[in-house]
C-alpha positions as CSV (number, residue, x, y, z in Angstrom):
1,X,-29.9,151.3,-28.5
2,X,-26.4,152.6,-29.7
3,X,-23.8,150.9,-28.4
4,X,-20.4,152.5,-28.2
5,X,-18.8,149.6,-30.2
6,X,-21.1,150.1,-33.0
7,X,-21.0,153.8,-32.8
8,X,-16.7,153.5,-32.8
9,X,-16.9,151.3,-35.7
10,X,-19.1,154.2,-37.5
11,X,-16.9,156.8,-36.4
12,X,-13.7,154.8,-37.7
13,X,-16.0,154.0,-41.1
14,X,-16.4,157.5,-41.5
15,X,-12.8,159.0,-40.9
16,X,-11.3,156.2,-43.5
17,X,-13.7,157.8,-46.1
18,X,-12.8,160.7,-45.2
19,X,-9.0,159.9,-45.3
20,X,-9.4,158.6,-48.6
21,X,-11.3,161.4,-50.3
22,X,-8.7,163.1,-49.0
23,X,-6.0,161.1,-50.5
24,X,-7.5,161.3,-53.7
25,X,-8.2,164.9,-53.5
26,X,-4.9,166.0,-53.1
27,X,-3.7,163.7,-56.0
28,X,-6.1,166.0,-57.9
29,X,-4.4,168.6,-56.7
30,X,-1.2,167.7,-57.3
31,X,-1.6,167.2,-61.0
32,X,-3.2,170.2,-61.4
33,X,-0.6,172.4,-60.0
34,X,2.1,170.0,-61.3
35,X,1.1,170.7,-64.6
36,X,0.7,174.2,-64.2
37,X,4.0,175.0,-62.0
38,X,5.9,172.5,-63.5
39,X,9.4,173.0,-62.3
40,X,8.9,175.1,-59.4
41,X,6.3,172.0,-58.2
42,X,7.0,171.2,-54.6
43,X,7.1,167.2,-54.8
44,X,8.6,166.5,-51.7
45,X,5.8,168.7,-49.8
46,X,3.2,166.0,-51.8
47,X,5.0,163.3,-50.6
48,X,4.9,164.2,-46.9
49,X,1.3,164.9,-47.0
50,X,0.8,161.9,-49.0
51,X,2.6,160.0,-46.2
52,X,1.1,161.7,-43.4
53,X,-2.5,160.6,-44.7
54,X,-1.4,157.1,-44.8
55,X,-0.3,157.0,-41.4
56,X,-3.8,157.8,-40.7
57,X,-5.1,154.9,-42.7
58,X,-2.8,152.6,-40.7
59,X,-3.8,154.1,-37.7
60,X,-7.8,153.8,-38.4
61,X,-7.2,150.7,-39.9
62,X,-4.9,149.3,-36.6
63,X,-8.1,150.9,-34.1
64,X,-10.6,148.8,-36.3
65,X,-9.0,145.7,-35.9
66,X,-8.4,146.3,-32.2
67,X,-12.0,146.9,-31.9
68,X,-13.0,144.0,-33.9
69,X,-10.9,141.8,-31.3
70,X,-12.3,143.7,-28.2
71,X,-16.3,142.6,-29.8
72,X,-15.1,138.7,-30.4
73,X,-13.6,138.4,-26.9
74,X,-16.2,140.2,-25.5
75,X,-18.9,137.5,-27.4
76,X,-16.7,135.0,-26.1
77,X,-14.7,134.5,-29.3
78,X,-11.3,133.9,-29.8
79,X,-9.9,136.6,-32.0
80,X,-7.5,134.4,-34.1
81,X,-10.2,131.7,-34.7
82,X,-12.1,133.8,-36.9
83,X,-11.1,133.8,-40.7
84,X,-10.8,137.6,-41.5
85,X,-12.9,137.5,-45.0
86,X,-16.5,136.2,-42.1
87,X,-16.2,139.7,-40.5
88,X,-16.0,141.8,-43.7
């Protein structure tokens, strides 16, 4: 049986790859057209989307900690009792 936990932390597994394939497409990108535009590149439109993805990574990676601390207290675990490198 599924349960929504599990299926959450699947779900949050699956958008941080999907974030970071992101981020490394669009460094791809960006050194192609960099190199082909050269001074009309538009850096600072890079850097926004560059920062926008890695509000998304704080924000996936913020949701899987929250959820990590929901499943301890919910097995009756106290969540700053657990080293972080036994859940990995």
């Amino acid at each position: 049986m599924k349960t929504a936990e599990s299926e959450a932390r699947k779900a949050l597994n699956r958008l941080r790859r999907a974030i970071e394939k992101a981020e490394k497409e669009l460094r791809s990108l960006e050194g192609s057209l960099r190199h082909a535009e050269e001074a009309d590149f538009p850096a600072e439109s890079y850097e926004v989307a560059e920062t926008s993805l890695r509000a998304v990574i704080n924000f996936a990676d913020e949701e899987g900690e929250r959820l990590r601390e929901k499943i301890l207290y919910a097995g009756g675990l106290e969540p700053g009792r657990v080293r972080k490198t036994q859940c990995n």
